[in-house]
LUMDREN-623272 format. One record per residue (C-alpha): chain; residue number from 0; z, x, y. Coordinates in Angstrom, 2 decimals, always signed. Example, Ala and Ser with C-alpha at 12.3 -4.5 7.8 and 13.67 -1.06 7.14 Angstrom:
+--------+-----+---------+---------+---------+
! cadena ! num !       z !       x !       y !
+--------+-----+---------+---------+---------+
!      A !   0 !   +7.80 !  +12.30 !   -4.50 !
!      A !   1 !   +7.14 !  +13.67 !   -1.06 !
+--------+-----+---------+---------+---------+
***
This chain:
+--------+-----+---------+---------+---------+
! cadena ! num !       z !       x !       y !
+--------+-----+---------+---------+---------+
!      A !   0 !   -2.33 !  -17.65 !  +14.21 !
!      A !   1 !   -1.16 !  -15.77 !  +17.36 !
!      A !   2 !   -1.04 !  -12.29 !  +15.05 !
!      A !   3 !   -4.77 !  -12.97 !  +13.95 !
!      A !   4 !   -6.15 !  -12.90 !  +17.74 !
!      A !   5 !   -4.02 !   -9.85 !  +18.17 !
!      A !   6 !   -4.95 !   -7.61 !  +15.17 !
!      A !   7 !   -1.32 !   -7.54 !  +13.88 !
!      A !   8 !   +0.54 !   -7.07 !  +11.22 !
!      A !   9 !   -1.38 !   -7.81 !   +7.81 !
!      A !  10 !   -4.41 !   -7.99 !  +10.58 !
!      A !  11 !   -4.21 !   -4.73 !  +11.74 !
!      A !  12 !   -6.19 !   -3.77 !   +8.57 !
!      A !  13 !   -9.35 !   -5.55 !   +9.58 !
!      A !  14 !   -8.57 !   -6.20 !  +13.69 !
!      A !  15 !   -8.19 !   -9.24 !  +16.12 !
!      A !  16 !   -9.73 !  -12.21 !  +13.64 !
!      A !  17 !  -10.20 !  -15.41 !  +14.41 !
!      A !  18 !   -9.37 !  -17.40 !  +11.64 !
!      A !  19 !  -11.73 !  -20.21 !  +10.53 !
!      A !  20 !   -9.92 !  -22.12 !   +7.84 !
!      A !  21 !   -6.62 !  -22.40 !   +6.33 !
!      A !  22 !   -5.78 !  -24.32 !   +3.33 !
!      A !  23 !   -2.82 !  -24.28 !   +1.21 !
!      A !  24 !   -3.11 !  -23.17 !   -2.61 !
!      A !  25 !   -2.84 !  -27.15 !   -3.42 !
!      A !  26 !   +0.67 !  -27.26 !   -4.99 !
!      A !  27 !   +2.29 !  -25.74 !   -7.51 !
!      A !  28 !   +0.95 !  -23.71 !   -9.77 !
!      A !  29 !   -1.96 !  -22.94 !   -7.45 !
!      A !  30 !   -4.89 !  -23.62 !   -9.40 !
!      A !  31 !   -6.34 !  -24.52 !   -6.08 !
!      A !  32 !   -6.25 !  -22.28 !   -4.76 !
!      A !  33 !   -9.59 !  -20.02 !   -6.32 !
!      A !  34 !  -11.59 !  -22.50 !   -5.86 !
!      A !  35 !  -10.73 !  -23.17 !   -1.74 !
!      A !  36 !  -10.59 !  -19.18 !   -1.26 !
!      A !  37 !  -14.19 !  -19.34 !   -2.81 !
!      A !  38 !  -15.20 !  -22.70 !   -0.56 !
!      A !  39 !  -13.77 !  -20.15 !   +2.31 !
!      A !  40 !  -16.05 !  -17.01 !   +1.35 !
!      A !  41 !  -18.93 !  -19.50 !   +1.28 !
!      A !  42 !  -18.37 !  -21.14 !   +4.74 !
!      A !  43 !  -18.37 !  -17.45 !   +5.73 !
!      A !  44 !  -15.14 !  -15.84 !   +5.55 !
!      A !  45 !  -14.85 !  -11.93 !   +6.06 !
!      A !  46 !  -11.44 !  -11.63 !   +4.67 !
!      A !  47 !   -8.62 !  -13.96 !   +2.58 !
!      A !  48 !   -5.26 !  -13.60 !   +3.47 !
!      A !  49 !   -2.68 !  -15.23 !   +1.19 !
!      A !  50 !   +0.59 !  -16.10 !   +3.59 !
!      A !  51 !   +3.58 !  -14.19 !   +3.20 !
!      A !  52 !   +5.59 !  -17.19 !   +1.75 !
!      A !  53 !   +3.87 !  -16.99 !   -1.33 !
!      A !  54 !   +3.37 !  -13.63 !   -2.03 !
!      A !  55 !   +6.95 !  -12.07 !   -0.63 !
!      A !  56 !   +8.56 !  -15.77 !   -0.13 !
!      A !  57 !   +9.32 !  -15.53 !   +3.75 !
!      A !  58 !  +10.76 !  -16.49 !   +5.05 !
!      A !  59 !  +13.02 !  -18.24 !   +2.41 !
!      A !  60 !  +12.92 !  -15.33 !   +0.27 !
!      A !  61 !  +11.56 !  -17.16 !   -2.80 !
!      A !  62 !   +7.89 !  -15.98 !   -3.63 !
!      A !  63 !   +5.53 !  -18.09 !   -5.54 !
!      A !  64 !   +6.49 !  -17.09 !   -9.31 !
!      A !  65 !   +2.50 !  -17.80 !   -9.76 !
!      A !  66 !   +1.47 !  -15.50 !   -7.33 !
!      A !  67 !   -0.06 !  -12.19 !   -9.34 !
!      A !  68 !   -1.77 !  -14.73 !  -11.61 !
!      A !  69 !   -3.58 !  -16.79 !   -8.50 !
!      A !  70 !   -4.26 !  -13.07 !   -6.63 !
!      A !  71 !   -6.04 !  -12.02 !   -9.71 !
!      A !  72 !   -7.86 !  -15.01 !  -10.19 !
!      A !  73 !   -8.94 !  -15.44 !   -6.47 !
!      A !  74 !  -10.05 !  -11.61 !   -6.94 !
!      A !  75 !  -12.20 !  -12.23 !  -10.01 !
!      A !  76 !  -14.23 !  -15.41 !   -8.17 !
!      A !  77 !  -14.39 !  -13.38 !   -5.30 !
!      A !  78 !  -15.15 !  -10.24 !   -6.39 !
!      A !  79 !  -15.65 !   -7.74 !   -3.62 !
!      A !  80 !  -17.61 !  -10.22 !   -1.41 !
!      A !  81 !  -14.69 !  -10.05 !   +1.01 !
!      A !  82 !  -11.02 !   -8.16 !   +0.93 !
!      A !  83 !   -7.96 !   -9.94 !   -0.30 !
!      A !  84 !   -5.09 !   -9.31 !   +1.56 !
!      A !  85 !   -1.61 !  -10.41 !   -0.26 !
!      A !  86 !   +0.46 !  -11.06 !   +2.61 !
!      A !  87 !   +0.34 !  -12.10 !   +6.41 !
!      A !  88 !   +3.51 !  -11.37 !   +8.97 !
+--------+-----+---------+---------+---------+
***
């Protein structure tokens, strides 16, 4: 949360944020995770950012092995409305 305010990391692409949701991707394999990315966009979110733990698996260096499959899924509901950002800190 603290590198949102300050624009960092992953942030620095879009600047300070203040984030208005977070939700998990509902378990494994994520199929929840499209449709609460979408419920996000619609509340009015400028930008997704899926946390580092599933995409590079910090910090316990075990990524979500359905990762690529939810990013390209979240992309296709999504389309450009917003940018997708695969990782956080």
């Amino acid at each position: 949360m603290k590198v949102a305010a300050e624009g960092k990391f992953a942030f620095e692409e879009i600047g300070t944020s203040e984030i208005i949701g977070f939700v998990s991707c509902g378990g494994c394999p994520g199929k929840k995770a499209v449709t609460r990315a979408k419920m996000m966009v619609d509340r009015g979110a400028e930008a997704i950012l899926v946390a580092s733990c599933i995409s590079k698996g910090n910090p316990i260096g075990f990524p979500c092995p359905h990762y690529e499959k939810m990013q390209e899924s979240i992309e296709k509901k999504i389309g450009t409305q917003v940018k997708l950002i695969g990782w956080t800190h």
